[in-house]
C-alpha positions in Angstrom: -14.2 -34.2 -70.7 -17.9 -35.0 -70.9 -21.0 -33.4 -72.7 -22.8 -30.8 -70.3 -26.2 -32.4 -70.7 -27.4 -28.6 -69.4 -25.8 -26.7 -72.5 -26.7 -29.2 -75.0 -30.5 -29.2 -73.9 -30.5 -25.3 -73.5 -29.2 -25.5 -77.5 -31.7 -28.0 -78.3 -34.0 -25.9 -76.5 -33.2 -23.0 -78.3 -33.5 -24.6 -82.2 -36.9 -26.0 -81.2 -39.0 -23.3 -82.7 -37.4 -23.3 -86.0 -35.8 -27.1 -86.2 -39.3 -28.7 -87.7 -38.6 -26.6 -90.9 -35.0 -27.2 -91.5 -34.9 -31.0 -90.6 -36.0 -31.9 -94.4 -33.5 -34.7 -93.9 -35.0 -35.8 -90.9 -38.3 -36.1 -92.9 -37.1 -38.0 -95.8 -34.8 -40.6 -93.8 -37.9 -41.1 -91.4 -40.5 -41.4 -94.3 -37.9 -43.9 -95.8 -38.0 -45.9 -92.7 -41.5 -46.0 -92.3 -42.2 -47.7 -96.2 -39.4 -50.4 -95.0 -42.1 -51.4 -92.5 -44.2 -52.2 -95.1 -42.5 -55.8 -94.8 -42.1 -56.3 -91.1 -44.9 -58.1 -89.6 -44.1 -58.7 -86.4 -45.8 -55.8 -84.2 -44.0 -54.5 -81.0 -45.2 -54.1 -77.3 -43.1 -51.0 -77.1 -41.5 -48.6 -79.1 -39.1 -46.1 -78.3 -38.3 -43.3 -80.4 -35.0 -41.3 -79.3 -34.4 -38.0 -80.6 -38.0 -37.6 -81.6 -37.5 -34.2 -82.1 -40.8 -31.8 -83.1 -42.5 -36.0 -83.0 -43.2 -36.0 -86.8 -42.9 -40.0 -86.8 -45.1 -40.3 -83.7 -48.2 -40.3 -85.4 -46.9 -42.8 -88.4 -46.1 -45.2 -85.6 -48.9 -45.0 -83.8 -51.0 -45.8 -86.7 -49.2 -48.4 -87.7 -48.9 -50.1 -84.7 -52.1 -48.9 -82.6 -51.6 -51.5 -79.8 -48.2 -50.9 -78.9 -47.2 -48.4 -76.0 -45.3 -45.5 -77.9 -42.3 -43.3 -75.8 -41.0 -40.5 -77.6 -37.7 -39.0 -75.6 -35.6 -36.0 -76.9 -33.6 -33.3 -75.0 -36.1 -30.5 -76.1 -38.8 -30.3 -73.7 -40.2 -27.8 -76.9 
């Protein structure tokens, strides 16, 4: 039996409004992540960011790397 891509992005959907301010996790793993870049020097052409959620690491990205082409996919259009 497979995942219902329909129901899970109707959920997803649904949490958008509120998931920004419960995802404290989200936050700290992805602020973790971004001091560990600190020490990478290479610079990519592309980055893709799955699950980027309410896009809160978008904008660190994008800073950090202002030449490279940024896609941010989730299954909340919200």
């Amino acid at each position: 039996m497979g995942v219902n891509k329909q129901q899970v992005t109707a959920s997803f959907n649904r949490a958008a409004g509120s998931y920004y301010a419960a995802a404290y996790l989200q936050r700290a793993v992805a602020k973790r992540l971004m001091d560990k870049l600190a020490v990478i020097r290479l610079a990519p052409e592309v980055m893709l960011d799955l699950g980027a959620g309410p896009q809160y690491v978008a904008p660190h990205l994008k800073k950090r790397y202002p030449d490279s082409f940024y896609i941010g996919l989730d299954f909340s259009y919200d």
